[in-house]
C-alpha positions in Angstrom: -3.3 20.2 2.1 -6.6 20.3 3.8 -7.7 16.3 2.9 -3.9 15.4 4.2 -5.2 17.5 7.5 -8.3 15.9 8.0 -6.5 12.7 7.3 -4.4 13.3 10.3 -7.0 14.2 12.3 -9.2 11.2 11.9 -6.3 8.6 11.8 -6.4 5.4 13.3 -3.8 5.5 15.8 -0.9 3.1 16.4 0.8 3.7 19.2 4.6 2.3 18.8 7.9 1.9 20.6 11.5 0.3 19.7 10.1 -3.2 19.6 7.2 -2.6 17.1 7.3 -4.0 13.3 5.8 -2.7 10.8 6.1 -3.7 6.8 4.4 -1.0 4.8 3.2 -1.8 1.2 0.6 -0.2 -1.3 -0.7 -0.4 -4.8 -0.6 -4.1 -5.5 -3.5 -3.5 -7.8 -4.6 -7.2 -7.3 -6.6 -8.1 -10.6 -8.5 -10.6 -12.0 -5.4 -12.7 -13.5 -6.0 -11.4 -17.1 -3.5 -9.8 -19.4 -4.1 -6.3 -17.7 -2.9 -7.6 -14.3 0.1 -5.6 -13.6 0.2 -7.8 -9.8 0.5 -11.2 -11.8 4.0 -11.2 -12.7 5.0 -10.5 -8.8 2.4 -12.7 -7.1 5.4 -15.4 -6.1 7.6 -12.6 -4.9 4.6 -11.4 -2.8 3.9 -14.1 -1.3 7.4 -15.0 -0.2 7.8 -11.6 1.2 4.9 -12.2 3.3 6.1 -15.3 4.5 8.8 -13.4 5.9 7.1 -10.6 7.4 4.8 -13.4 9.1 7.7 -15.5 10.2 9.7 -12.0 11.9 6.7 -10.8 13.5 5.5 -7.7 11.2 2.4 -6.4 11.1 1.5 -6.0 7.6 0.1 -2.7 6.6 -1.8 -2.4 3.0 -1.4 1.4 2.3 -4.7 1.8 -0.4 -4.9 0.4 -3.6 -4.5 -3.1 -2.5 -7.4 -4.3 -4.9 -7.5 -2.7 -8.8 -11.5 -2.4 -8.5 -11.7 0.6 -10.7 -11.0 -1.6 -13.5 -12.6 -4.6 -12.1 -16.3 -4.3 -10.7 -16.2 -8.1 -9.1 -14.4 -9.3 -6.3 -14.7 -12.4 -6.7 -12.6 -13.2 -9.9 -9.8 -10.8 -7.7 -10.3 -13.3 -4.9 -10.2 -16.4 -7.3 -7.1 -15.2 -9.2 -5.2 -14.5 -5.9 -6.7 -17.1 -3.8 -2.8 -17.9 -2.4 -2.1 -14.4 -1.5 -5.1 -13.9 0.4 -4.6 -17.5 2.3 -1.7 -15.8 2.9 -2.7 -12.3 4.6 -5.3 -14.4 6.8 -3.1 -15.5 9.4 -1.7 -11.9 10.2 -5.6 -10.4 9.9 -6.4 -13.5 12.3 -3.6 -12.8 14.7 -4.4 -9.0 14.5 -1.2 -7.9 12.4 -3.3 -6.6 9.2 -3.9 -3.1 8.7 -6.1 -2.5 5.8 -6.1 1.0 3.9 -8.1 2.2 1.2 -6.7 4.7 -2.1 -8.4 5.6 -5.0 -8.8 2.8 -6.8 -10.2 0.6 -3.9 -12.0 4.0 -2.7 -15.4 1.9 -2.2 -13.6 -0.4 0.7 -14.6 3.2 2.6 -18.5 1.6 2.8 -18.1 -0.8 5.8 -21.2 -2.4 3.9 -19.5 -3.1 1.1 -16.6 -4.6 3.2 -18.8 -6.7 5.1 -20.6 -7.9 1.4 -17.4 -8.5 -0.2 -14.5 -9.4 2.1 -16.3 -10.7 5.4 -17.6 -14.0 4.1 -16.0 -15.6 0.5 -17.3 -18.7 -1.7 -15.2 -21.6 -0.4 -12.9 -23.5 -3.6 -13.4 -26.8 -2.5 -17.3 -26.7 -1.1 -19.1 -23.9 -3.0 -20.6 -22.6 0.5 -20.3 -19.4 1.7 -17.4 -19.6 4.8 -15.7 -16.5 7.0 -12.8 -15.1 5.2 -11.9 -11.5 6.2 -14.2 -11.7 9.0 -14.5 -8.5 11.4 -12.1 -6.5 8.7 -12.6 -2.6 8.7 -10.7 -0.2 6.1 -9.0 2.5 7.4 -8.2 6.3 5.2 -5.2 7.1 7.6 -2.9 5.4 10.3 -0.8 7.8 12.6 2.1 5.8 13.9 2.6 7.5 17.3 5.8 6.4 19.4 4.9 6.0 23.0 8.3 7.5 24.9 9.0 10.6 22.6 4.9 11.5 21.2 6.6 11.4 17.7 3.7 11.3 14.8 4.1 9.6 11.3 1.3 9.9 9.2 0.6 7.2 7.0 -1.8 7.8 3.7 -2.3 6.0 0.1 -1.7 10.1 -1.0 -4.4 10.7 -3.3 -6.1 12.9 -0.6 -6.3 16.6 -2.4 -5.4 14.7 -6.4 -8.5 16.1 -7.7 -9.1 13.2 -10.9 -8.3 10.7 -7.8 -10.0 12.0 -5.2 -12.9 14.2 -5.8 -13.4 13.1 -9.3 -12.9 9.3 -8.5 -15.9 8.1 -9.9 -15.8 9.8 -13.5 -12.1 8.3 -13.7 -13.2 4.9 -12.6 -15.7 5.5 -14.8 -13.3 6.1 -17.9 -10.9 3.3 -16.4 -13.2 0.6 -17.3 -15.0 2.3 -20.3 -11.6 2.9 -22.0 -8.4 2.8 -20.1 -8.5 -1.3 -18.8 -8.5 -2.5 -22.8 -5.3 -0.1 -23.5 -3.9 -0.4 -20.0 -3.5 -4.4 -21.6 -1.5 -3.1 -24.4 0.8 -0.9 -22.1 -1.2 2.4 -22.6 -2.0 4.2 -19.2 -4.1 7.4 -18.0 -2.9 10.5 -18.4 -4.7 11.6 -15.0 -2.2 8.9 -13.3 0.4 9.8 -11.1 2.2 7.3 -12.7 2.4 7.8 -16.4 2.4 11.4 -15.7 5.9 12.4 -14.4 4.8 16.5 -13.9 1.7 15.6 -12.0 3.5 13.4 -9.9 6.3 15.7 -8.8 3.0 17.9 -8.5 1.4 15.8 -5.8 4.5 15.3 -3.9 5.7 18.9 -3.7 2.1 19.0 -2.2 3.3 16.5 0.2 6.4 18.0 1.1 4.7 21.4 1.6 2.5 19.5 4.4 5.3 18.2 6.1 7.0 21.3 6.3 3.8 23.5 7.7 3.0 20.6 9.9 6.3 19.2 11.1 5.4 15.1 10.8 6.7 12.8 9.0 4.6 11.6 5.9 4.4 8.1 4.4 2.4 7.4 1.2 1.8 5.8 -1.8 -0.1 6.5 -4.5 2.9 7.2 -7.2 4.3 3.9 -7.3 7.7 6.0 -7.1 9.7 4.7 -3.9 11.4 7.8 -2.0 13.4 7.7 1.0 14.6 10.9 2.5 18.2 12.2 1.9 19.8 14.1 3.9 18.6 17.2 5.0 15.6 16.8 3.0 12.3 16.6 4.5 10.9 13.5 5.7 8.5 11.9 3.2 9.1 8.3 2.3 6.8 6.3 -0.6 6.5 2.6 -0.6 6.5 2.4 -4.5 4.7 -0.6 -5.8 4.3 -4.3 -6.2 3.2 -3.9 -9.9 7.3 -3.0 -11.5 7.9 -5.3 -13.7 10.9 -7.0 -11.9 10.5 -6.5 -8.6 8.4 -5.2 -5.7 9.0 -2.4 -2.7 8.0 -1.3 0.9 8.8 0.2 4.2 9.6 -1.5 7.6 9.5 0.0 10.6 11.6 -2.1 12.6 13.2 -1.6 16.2 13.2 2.4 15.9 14.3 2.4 12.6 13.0 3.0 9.4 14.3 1.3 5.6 13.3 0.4 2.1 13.3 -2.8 0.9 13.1 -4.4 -2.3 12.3 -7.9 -3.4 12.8 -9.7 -6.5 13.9 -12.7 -7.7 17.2 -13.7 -8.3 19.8 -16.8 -9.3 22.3 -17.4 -6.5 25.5 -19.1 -7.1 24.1 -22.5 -8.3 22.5 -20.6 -10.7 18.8 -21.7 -9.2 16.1 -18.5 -9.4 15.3 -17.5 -5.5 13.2 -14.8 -3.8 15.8 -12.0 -1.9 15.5 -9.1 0.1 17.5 -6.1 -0.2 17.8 -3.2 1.9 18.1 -0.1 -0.8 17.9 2.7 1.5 18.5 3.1 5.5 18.0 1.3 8.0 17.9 5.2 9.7 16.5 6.2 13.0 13.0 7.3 13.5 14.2 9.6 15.6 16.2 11.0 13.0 12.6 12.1 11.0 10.6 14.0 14.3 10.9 17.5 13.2 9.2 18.8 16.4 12.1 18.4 18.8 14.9 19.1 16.3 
């Protein structure tokens, strides 16, 4: 409760209206391209999401856990394996529409150092020489999306603020990530100190969530649990983007035109039978409005 209100607090603020777009997406756990890569398998679908997003005038927002660098100390071999996706993201970091966010397992993106080392400057393919890449990039924890005509607040987090193994403890369970759990994680085995393998400390962190929302009276966005979640009815507002790492498809949020929805992509054959990239709205589009619990 108290990291989720110092993440508020120190948020980088967006300030929106009903023209602003926004696609929301966390815990693409990039990797290196070896058997553990949970990203590989939806790299295409990635990329042809972004395409999208680029061509409709998003701004893409990476909510933490972007890059799997617990299990992977270099970034190069990440930046090698994914070399498409990131000439990809540089036109909306060029044009300004790149919001980058750390989580737990790119925790060390938090050291503007280490950003500048790693992500600034990048071996070229074709040259060997150094060359700008992600030049002038800064990593955010939080983003406060704050609509200009009505003061609403959404808060935007990966949502491993106050998930002690996650947070706190994030470098003993990086630590056993690449001691132990990388060489299982290849054979399907995952931590039990993950959100995601663990469905009681998952409903855990979100009741956490949803208690926050409810003391507070903002709207909450996170990751973290690779578990989408769009408000029903009546229920408090805290959305999830899920993941890009499910094995068929991958998931996010779009604020678009004063409205909120989750999308998934995935491939798919269309009538001639021929394998193509589609969109589908699962939940919404709703109303932001609908979600600002201080004038309701």
């Amino acid at each position: 409760m108290q990291r989720l209100t110092e993440a508020y607090k120190e948020a980088r603020v967006e300030m929106i209206d009903d023209t602003s777009r926004y696609i929301i997406m966390s815990d693409c756990h990039r990797g290196d391209g070896a058997l553990s890569d949970e990203f590989l398998k939806n790299k295409n679908t990635f990329t042809a999401a972004m395409d999208y997003y680029w061509k409709n005038g998003f701004t893409y927002v990476e909510a933490g856990d972007g890059d799997e660098l617990w299990e992977h100390e270099s970034y190069k071999h990440i930046i090698r394996a994914n070399r498409a996706v990131w000439e990809q993201l540089l036109p909306f970091h060029h044009a300004g529409r790149m919001i980058r966010m750390w989580g737990n397992h790119d925790l060390v993106l938090k050291d503007p150092a280490y950003v500048r080392e790693h992500l600034w400057t990048t071996t070229s393919p074709e040259t060997g020489e150094e060359e700008p890449f992600f030049d002038g990039l800064e990593a955010v924890e939080s983003v406060v999306f704050r609509h200009k005509e009505t003061g609403q607040d959404i808060l935007l987090v990966h949502g491993h603020q106050g998930d002690f193994p996650n947070d706190q403890a994030w470098r003993l369970s990086r630590f056993m990530m690449r001691a132990f759990w990388r060489y299982a994680h290849a054979f399907g085995f995952r931590s039990p100190t993950s959100p995601v393998a663990n469905s009681y400390k998952r409903h855990k962190v979100e009741r956490n969530y949803v208690k926050w929302i409810r003391q507070n009276r903002i709207s909450l966005i996170c990751g973290h649990t690779h578990r989408e979640k769009f408000p029903r009815a009546g229920a408090m507002p805290y959305f999830n983007s899920g993941s890009c790492v499910y094995p068929s498809h991958i998931t996010g949020l779009e604020i678009a035109d004063g409205t909120i929805a989750l999308v998934r992509w995935r491939v798919d054959p269309n009538e001639d039978a021929v394998l193509q990239v589609t969109r589908r709205v699962v939940a919404g589009p709703e109303p932001l409005s609908k979600f600002d619990l201080r004038h309701h």
